[in-house]
KOLGU-244441 format. One record per residue: x, y, z of N, C-alpha, C, O in turn; residue in one letter. Coordinates in pm, whole numbers, plus 50000, padded with zeros to 5 digits. Each point is the difference from the previous one (the first is absolute). Example, Ala and Ser with C-alpha at 12.3 -4.5 7.8 and 13.67 -1.06 7.14 Angstrom:
2
513194943150780499115011950000500905012050000501044999850066a
498615010749862500825011950006499235010950073500515011150017s
***
This chain:
375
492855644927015501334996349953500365007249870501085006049992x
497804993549877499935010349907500645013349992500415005249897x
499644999850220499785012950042501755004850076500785009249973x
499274978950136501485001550028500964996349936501215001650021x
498094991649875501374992449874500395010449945501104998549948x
498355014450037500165014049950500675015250081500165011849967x
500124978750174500515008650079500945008549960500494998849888x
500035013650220501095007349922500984997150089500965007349974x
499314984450134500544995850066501034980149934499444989249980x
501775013450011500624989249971499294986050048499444990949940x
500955012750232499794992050082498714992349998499844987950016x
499335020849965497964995850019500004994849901498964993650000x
501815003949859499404993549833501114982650096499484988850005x
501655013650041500574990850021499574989350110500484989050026x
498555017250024499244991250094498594996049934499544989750048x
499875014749878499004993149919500724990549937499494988849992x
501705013449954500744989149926499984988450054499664990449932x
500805007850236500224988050020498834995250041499784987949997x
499095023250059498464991350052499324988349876499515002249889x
500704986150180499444987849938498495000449938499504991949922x
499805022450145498625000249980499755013049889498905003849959x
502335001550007499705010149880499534989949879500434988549999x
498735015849905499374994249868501374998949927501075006050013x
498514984149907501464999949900499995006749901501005000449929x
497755007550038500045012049911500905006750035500865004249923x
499124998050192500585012750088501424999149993500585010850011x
500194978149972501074992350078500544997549864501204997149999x
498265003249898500364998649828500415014450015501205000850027x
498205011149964500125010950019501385000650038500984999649926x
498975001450201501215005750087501594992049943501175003750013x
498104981849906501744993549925500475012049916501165003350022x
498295002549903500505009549983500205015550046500005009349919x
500114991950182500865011050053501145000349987500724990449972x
499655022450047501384999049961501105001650121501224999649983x
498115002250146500924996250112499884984950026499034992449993x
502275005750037500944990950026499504990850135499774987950002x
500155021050097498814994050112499104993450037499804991150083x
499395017549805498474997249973500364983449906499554988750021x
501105014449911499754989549875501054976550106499784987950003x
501065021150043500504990250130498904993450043499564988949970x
499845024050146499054995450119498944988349886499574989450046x
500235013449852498584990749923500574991349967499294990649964x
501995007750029500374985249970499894988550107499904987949984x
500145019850132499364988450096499325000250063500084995550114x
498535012249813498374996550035499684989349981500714997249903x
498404989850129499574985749999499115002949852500004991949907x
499185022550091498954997849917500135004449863499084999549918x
502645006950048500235000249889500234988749881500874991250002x
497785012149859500494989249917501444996149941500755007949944x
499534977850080500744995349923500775007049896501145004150021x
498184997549857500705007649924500525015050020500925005649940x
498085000250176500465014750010501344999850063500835008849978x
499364981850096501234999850125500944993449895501125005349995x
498674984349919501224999649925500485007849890501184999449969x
498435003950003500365019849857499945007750174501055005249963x
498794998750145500615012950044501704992250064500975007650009x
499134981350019501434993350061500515004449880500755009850005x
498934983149845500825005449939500595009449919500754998549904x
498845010150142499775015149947500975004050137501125004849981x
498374992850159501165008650096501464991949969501015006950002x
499164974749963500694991749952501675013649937501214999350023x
498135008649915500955008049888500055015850028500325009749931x
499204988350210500425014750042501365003850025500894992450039x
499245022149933501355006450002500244999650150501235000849999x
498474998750111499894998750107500204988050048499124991450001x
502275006450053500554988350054499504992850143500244988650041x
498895023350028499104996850098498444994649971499214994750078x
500645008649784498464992349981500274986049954499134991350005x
502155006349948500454989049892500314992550129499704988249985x
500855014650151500514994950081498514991850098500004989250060x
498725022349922498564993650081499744988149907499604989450048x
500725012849764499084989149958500444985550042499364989950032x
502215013549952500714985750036500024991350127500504988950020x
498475023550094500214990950067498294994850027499594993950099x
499745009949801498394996349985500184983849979500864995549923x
498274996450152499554984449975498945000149847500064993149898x
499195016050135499105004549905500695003749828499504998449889x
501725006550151500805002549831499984988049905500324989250050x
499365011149816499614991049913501984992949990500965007749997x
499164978049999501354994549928500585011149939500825007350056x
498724994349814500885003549941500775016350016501145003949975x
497595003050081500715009950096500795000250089500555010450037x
499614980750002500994994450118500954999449935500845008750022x
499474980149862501244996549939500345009949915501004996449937x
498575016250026500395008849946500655009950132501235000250002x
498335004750065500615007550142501274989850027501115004850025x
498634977449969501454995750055501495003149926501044993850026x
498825018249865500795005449956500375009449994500975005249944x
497984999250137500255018050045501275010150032500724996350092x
499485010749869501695007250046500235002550135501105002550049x
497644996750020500115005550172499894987450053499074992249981x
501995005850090500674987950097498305001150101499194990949982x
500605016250078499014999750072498224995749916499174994150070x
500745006949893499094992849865500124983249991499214990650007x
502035010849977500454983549979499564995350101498884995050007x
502065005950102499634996250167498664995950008499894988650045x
499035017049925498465000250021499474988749910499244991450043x
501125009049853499504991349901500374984150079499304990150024x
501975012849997501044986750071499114996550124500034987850013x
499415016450057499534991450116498215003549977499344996350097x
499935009649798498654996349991499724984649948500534992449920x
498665007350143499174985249994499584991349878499974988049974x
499695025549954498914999349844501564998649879499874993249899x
501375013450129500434996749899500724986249925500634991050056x
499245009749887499984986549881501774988950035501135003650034x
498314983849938501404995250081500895004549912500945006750042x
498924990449815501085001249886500625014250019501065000749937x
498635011250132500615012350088500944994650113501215002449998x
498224990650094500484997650123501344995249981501065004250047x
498634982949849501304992149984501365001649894500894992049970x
498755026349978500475004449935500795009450114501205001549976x
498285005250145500275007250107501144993550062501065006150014x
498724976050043500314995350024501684998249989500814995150078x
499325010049809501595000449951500495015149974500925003149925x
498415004350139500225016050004501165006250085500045000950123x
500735002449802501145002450087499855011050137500935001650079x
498415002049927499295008850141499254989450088498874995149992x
502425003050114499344989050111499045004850063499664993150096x
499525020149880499025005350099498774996149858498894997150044x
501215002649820498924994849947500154987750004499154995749922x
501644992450140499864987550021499774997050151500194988250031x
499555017750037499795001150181498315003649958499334993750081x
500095011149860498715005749970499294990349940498794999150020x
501914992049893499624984649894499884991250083499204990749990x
501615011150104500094985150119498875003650089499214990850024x
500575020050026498944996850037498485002949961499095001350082x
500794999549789498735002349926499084987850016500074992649902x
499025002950199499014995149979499744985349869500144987850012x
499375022449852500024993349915501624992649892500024993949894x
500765009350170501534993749913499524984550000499334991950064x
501595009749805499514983349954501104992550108500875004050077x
498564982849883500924988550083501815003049970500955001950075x
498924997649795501945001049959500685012449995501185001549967x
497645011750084500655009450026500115000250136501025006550017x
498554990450091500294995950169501104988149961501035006150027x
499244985649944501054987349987501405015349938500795007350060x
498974991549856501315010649944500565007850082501235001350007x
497785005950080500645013150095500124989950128500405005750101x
499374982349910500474998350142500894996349995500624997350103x
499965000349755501814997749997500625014149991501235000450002x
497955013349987501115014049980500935000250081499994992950100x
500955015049872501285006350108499755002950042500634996350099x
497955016849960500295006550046499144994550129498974994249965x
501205006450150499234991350118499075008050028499224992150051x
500155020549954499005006449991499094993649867498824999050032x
501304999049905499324995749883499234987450014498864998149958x
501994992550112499394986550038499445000850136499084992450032x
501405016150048499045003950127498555003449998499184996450084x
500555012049794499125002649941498774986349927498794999050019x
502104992649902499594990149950499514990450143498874995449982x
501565001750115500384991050110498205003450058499154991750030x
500745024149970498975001650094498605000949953498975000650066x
501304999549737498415001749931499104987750014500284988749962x
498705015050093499234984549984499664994449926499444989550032x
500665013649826499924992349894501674992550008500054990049929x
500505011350101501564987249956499274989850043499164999250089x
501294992949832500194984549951500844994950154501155002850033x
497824988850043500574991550073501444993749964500845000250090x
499434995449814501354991649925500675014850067500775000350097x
498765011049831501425009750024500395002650135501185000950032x
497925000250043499825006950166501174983050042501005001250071x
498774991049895500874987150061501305004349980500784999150095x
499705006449774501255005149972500345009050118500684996850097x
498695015849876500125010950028500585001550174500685008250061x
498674980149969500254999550154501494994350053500705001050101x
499344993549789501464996250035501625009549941501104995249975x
498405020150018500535010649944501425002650080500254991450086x
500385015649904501675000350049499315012750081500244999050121x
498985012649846499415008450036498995000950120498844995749997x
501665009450089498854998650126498505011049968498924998350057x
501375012249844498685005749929499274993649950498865004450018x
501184984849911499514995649861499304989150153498825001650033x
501844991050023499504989650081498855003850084499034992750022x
501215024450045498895009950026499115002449906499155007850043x
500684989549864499074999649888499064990050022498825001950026x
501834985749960499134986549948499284998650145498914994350004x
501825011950144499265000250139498865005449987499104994250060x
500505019149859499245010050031498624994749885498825002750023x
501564991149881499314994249914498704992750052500424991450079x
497985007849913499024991950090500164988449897499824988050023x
500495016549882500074986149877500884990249988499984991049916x
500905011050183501654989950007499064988850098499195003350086x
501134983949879499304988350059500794995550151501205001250026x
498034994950037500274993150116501284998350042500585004850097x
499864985949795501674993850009501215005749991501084997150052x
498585011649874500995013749963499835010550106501075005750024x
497934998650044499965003750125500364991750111500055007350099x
500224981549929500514991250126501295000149958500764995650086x
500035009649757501544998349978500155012450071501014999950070x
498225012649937500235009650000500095005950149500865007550046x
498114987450010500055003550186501444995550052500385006650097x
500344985349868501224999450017500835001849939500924992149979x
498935021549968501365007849891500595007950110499265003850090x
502114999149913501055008650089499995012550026500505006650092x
498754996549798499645011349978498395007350113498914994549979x
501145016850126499195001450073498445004149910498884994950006x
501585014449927498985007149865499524991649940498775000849991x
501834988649950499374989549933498504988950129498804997549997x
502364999950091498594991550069498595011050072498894996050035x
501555016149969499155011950079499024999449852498784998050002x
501955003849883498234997949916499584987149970499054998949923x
501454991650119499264987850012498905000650100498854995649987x
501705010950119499004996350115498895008449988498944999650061x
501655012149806498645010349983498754993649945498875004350025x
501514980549864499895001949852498494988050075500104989950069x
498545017849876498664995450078500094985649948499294991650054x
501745003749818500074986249956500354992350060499464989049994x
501765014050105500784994150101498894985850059498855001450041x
501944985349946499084990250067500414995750203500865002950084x
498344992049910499745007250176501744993950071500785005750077x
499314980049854501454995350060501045013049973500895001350083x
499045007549813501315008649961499295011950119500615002550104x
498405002449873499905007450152500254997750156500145009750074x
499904979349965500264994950103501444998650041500565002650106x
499924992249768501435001349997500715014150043500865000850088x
498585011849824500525008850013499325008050109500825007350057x
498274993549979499415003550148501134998250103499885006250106x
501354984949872500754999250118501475004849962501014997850067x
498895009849801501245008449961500715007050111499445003550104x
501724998449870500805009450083499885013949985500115008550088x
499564993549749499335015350005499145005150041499154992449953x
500185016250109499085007850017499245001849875498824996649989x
501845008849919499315001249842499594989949963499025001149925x
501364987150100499534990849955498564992250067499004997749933x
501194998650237498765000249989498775011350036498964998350065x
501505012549875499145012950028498904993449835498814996749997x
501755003549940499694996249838498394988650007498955001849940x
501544983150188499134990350013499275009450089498965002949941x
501085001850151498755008350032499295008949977498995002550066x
501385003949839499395005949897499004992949909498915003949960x
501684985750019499694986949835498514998550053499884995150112x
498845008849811498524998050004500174983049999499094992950045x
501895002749911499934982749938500524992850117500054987749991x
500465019850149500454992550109498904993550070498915005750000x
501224984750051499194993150069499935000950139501074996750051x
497945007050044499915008650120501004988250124500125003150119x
500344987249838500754995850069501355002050047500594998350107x
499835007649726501175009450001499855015850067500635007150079x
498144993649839500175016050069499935003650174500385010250058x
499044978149994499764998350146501934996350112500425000750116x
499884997149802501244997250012501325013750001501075002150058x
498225003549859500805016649930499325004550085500985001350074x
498075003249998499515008550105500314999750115499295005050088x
502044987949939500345003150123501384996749918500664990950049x
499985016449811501635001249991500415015450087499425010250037x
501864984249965501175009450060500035015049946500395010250055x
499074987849818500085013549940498855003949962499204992549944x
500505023650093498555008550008499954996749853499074992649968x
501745011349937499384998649859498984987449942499204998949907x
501184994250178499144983749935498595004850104498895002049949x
501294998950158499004998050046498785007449949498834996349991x
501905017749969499635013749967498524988549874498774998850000x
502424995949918499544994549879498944991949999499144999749911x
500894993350188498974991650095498385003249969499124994849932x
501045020350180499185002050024499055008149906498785001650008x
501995002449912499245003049840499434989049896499005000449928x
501834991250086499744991249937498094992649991499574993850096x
499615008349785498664999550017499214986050016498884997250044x
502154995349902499774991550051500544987050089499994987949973x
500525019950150500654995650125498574997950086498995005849960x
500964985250166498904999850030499595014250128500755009150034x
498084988750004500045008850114501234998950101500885007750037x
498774978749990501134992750142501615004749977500775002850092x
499494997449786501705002249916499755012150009501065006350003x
497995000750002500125022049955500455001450148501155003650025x
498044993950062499665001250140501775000950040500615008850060x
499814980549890501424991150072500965010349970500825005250075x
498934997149785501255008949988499785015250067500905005050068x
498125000349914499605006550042500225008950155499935012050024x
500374976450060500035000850146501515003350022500155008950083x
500914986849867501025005050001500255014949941501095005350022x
497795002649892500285012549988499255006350077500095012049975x
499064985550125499565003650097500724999150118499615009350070x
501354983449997500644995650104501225018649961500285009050079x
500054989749797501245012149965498745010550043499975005750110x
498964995949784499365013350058499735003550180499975011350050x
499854975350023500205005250153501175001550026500165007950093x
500924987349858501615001350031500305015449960500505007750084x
499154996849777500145013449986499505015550084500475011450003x
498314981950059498925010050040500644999950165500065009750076x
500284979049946500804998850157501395007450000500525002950107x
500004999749791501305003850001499245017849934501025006950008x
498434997849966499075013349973499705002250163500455010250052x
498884981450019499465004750111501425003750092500145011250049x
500714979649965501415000750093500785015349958500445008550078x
499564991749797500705013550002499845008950028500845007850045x
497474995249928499385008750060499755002150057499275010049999x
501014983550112499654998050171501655000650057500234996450115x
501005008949784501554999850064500484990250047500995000250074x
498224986549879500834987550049500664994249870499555003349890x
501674986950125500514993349949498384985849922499134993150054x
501245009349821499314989949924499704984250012500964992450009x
498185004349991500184983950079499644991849872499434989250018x
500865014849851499294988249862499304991950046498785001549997x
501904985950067500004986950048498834992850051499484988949994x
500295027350078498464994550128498685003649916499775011249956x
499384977550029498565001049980499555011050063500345002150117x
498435010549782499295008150105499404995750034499774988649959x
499245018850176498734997650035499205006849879500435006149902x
497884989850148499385004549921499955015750022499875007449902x
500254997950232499905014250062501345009449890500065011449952x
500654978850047501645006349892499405002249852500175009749926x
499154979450055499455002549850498925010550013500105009449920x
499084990850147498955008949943500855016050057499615011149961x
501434987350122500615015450010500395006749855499815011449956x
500794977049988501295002049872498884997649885500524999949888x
498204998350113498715002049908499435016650033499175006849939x
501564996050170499295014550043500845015149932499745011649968x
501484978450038501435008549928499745003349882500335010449944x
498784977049992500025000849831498965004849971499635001649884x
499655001750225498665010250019499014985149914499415001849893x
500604989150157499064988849872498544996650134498815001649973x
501644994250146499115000450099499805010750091501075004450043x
497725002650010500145010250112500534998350068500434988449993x
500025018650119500094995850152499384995650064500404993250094x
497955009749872499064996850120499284990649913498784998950006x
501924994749916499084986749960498714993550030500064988450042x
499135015449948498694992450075499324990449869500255000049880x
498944993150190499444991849934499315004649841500074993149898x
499305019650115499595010849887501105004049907499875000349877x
501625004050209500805005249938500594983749868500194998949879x
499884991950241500664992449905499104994849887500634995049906x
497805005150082499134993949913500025008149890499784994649893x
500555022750109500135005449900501225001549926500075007749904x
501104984050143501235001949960500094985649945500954996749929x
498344997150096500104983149971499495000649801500334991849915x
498815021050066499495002849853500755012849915499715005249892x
501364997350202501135013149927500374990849913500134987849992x
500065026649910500444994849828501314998850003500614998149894x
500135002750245501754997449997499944989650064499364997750102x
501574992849815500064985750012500735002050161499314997250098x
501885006949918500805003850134498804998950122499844989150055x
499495020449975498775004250082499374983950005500294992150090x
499105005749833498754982249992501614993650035499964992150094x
501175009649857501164984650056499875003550165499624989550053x
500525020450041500155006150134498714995350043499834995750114x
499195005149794498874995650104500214984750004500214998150120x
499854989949818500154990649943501284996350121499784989750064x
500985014749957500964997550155499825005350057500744997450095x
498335014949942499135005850143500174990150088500544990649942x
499245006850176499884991650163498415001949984499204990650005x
500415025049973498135002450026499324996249884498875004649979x
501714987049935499114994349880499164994250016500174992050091x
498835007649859498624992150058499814988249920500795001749907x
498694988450077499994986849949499345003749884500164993449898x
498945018450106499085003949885500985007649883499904998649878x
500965008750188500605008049907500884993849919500135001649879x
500924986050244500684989649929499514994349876500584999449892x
498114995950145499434990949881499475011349844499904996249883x
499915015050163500235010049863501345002649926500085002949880x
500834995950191500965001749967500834986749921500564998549892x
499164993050233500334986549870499855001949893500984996749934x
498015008349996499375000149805500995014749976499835004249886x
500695000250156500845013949935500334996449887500374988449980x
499585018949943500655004349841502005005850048500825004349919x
499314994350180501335000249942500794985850119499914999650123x
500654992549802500184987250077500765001450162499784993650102x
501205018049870500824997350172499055004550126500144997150119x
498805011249815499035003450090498834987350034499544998050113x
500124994949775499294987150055500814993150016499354992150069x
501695003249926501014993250086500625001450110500604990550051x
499325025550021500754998750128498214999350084499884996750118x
499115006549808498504996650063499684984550015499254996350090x
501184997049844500004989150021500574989050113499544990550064x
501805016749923500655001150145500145000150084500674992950075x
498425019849946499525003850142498454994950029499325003350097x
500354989149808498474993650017500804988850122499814997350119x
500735000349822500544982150070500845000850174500114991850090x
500265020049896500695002250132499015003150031499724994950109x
498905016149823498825001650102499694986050051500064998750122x
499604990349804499354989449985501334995650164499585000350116x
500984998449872501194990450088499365008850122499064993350044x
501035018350025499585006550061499145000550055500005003750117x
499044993249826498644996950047499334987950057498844999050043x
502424989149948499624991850011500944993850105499794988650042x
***
């Protein structure tokens, strides 16, 4: 490290800089260089001392360079009072940074707070650390971006999010929806706001309690309950319910969803399988100069033709052909074997455990029609 800290290369001293495992001899050293880079990258090594990292912040703190003044401000690591010295900086973009880091000091924030640049009070609202009466202050601003902002930080004050929800503004009300920190009650005001955007991030919001999902599971939007089947926080009763909606998007949502059960993946699932034989039947008709039939279920002989089109199964499929296609690294190929007719009960049951779900789900599938079949 000795040795590359001495490089003649910018780049190679600037990567010892940030390695956590250079000596801090080494790393004392390099604070003083005199590129700009080098002296950055070490400010956010883990293993620089304390004092070295606070004399090099404030030393870049007063650079002529409105782009180094612009990295310190937005360092967590920058000491207070460096901070509150930059929150006076002549470059609007400086400010900005200082305005939404974490580390700077409230008596800044709530000085920001009344800054006539609604984009350094959109940056205050949603800073993490803002004190209590600087979130109360801006959720009364004019400007509705500002309190939209306030509406969605998870630090607001329950008291405010109660306000906030009852806003003239359908943004700001999209705020307090999207919020995981807005309580229960204020989300059950909210699943029934008029507004479509507003209840679609309710049904996103993983806080949502199971009555406000249920509720909205039977929205008229699509967006809306695309949102509850999505929601990790739905309860597979709902989601079992969304796997057989009207619209591919929910179901779509369904079946991603990680924790939906097997039985709910399966469900939704089968309806994008029913379109893939509808598609592949209407592929085979054209190409054969007939008029398209959507409507009609293929055979299995139709599917494995229109698997032959997409070049995913051979033609001469044999028992060999399909065992080595059942372990192709294209998910397509293992889904074709997985609705093969010549699937073997053995291959089925490998395929069940697939790493990509529509492939152990349409294997699963076809386990059970094997199973019906056989019996």
């Amino acid at each position: 490290m000795r040795h590359l800290a001495k490089d003649s290369e910018d780049f190679v001293r600037s990567e010892v800089a940030k390695n956590p495992f250079t000596p801090v001899s080494v790393l004392e050293v390099l604070s003083k260089n005199p590129n700009l880079d080098i002296r950055l990258s070490l400010v956010d090594n883990p293993s620089i001392p304390l004092h070295v990292q606070t004399r090099l912040l404030e030393k870049l703190a007063s650079s002529r360079n409105s782009w180094v003044r612009e990295e310190v401000s937005g360092r967590t690591a920058s000491p207070p009072e460096v901070l509150e010295v930059l929150s006076k900086d002549r470059d609007d973009q400086v400010r900005l940074r200082v305005a939404r880091n974490s580390s700077t000091p409230g008596v800044v924030l709530e000085t920001f707070s009344k800054d006539i640049s609604r984009f350094i009070r959109y940056h205050v609202a949603g800073n993490s650390s803002a004190p209590f009466r600087v979130l109360v202050d801006l959720s009364k601003d004019s400007d509705d971006g500002v309190r939209f902002v306030v509406a969605k930080n998870p630090s607001t004050p329950v008291a405010v999010l109660e306000d906030l929800c009852k806003d003239s503004k359908a943004i700001v009300r999209l705020g307090v929806g999207k919020n995981t920190g807005t309580p229960e009650s204020v989300l059950e005001v909210l699943a029934k706001d008029s507004e479509m955007d507003v209840r679609r991030v309710v049904s996103e919001n993983s806080s949502a309690p199971i009555l406000v999902l249920e509720a909205l599971s039977k929205d008229s939007h699509f967006e809306v309950r695309r949102g509850v089947a999505a929601n990790t926080s739905a309860p597979d009763h709902v989601l079992s319910s969304l796997a057989s909606d009207r619209a591919w998007q929910v179901r779509s949502a369904v079946a991603s969803n990680p924790v939906a059960s097997v039985d709910t993946r399966d469900q939704s699932l089968r309806h994008w399988v029913i379109r893939l034989q509808r598609a592949s039947l209407r592929e085979k008709s054209i190409r054969e100069g007939r008029a398209p039939s959507p409507q009609v279920p293929i055979s299995p002989a139709d599917l494995v033709r229109a698997l032959n089109w997409l070049e995913c199964i051979p033609s001469d499929a044999d028992n060999k052909a399909l065992t080595k296609a059942s372990r192709s690294k294209d998910w397509l190929t293992r889904f074709g074997v997985a609705l093969h007719p010549s699937a073997t009960e053995g291959m089925l049951k490998l395929l069940i455990h697939d790493s990509d779900p529509d492939v152990a789900a349409a294997a699963r599938i076809q386990s059970v029609e094997l199973d019906k079949s056989a019996s």
